[in-house]
C-alpha positions as CSV (number, residue, x, y, z in Angstrom):
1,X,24.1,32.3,-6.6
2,X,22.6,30.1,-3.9
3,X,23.1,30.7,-0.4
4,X,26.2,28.9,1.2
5,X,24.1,27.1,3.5
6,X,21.5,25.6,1.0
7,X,22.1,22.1,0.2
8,X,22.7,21.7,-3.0
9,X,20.8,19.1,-5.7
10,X,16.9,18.7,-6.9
11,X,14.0,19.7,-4.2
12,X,11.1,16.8,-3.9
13,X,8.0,18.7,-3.5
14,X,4.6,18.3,-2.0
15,X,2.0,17.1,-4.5
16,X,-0.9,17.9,-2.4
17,X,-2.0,20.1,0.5
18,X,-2.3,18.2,4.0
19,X,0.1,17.2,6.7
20,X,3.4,16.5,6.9
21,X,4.1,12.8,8.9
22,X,7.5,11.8,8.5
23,X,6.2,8.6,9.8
24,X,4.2,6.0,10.0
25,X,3.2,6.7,13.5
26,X,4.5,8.3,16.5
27,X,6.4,5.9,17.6
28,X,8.1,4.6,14.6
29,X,10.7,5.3,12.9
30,X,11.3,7.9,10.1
31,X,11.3,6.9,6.5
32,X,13.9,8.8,5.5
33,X,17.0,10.6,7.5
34,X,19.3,12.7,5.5
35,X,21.9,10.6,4.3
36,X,19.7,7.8,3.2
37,X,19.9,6.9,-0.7
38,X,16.2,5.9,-1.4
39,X,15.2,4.5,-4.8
40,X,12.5,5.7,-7.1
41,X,9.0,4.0,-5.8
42,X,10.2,3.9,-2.4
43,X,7.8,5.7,0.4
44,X,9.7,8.8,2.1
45,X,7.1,10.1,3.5
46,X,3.1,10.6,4.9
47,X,1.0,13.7,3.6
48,X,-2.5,13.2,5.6
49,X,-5.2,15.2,3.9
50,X,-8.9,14.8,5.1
51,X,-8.0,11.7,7.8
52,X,-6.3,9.9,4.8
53,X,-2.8,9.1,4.8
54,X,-1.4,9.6,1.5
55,X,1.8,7.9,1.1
56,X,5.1,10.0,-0.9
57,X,6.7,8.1,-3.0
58,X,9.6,9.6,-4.6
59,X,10.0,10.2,-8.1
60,X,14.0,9.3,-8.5
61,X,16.7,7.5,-7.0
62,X,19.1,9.6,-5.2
63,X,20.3,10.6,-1.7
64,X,18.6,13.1,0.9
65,X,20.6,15.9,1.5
66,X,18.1,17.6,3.7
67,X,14.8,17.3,5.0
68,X,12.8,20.3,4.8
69,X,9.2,19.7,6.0
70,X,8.8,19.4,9.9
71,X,7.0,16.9,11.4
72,X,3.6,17.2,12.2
73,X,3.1,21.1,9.9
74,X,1.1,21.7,6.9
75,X,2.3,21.7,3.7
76,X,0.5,23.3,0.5
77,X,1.3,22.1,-3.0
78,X,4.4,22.6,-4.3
79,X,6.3,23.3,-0.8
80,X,9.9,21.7,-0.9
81,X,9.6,18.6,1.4
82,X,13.7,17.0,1.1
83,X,16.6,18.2,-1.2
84,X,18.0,15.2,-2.7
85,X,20.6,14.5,-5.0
């Protein structure tokens, strides 16, 4: 059974190694906050790999349940990035 605290729906991995940027810069806002429904196409978040920002889209419509990634920390393929459902 999954732990109590685990939220629960699908997990939207990374598709690449690089760095997580939950923005477009510093200074701006987030793409996503938990909470937000985002639609499939829509940009939720930066992996920069090699000085090139690779823009996330996400693969579904649904709502984020929880943001996993931290701002700013590498991710490796396949690392869970948001829970949505």
């Amino acid at each position: 059974a999954p732990a109590a605290s685990a939220p629960a729906g699908n997990e939207s991995t990374a598709p690449m190694v690089g760095t997580f940027d939950a923005a477009s810069a510093p200074d701006a806002a987030a793409y996503v906050n938990v909470g937000d429904t985002i639609s499939e196409g829509q940009t939720i978040c930066i992996i920069e790999a090699m000085k090139v920002m690779n823009e996330f889209k996400s693969d579904t419509s649904a709502t984020i349940t929880a943001i996993i990634a931290k701002d700013g920390e590498a991710v490796q393929f396949g690392d869970t990035l948001f829970q949505v459902q």
